[in-house]
C-alpha positions in Angstrom: 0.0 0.0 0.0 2.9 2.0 1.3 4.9 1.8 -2.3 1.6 2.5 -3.9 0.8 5.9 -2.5 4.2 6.8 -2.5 5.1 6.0 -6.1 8.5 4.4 -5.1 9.5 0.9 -4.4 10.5 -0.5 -0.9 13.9 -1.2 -0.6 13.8 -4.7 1.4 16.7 -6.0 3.4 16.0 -9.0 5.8 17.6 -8.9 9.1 17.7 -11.8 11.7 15.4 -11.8 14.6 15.7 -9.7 17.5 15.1 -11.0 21.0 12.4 -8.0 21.2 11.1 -8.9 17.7 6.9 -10.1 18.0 6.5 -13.2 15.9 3.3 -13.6 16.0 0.5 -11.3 16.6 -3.3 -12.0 17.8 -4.6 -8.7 18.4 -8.5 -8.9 18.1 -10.5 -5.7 18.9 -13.7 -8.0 19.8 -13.4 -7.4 23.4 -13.2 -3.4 22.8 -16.5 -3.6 21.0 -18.0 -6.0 23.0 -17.0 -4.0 26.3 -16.9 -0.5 25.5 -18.6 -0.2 22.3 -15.5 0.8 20.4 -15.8 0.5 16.5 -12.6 1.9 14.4 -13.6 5.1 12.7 -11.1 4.8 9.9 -10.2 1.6 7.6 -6.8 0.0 7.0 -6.9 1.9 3.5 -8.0 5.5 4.8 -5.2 5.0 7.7 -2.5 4.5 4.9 -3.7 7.5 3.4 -4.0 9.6 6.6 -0.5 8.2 7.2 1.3 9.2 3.9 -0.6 12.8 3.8 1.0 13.4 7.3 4.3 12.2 6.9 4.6 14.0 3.7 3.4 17.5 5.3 5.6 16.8 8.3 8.7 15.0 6.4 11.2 17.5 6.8 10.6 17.6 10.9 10.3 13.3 10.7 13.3 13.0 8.7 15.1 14.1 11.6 14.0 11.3 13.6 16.6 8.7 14.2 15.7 5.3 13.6 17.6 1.9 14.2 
């Protein structure tokens, strides 16, 4: 979605595993809506979108940002 939006290709390097590093992930937002009556107000798509459109305003302050 990522190289869609952005018109580039990812460059992809495989790493090993860190110790830290989740290998599986079984987050399930049931409960939330079940319990509190939470229901996401965005989809995965629109979140992309949000997410590029605000790193791109912002990219010269989050190009600053060191990263491992």
């Amino acid at each position: 979605m990522l190289e869609k939006r952005l018109g580039k290709k990812a460059h992809i390097t495989f790493e090993p595993f860190h110790a830290a590093d989740v290998h599986v992930n079984q987050a399930d937002v049931h409960k939330a809506k079940e319990i509190l009556g939470w229901k996401p107000m965005v989809d995965l798509e629109e979140g992309v979108d949000r997410l590029v459109a605000w790193y791109m305003q912002e990219r010269d302050w989050a190009k600053t940002v060191e990263t491992p």
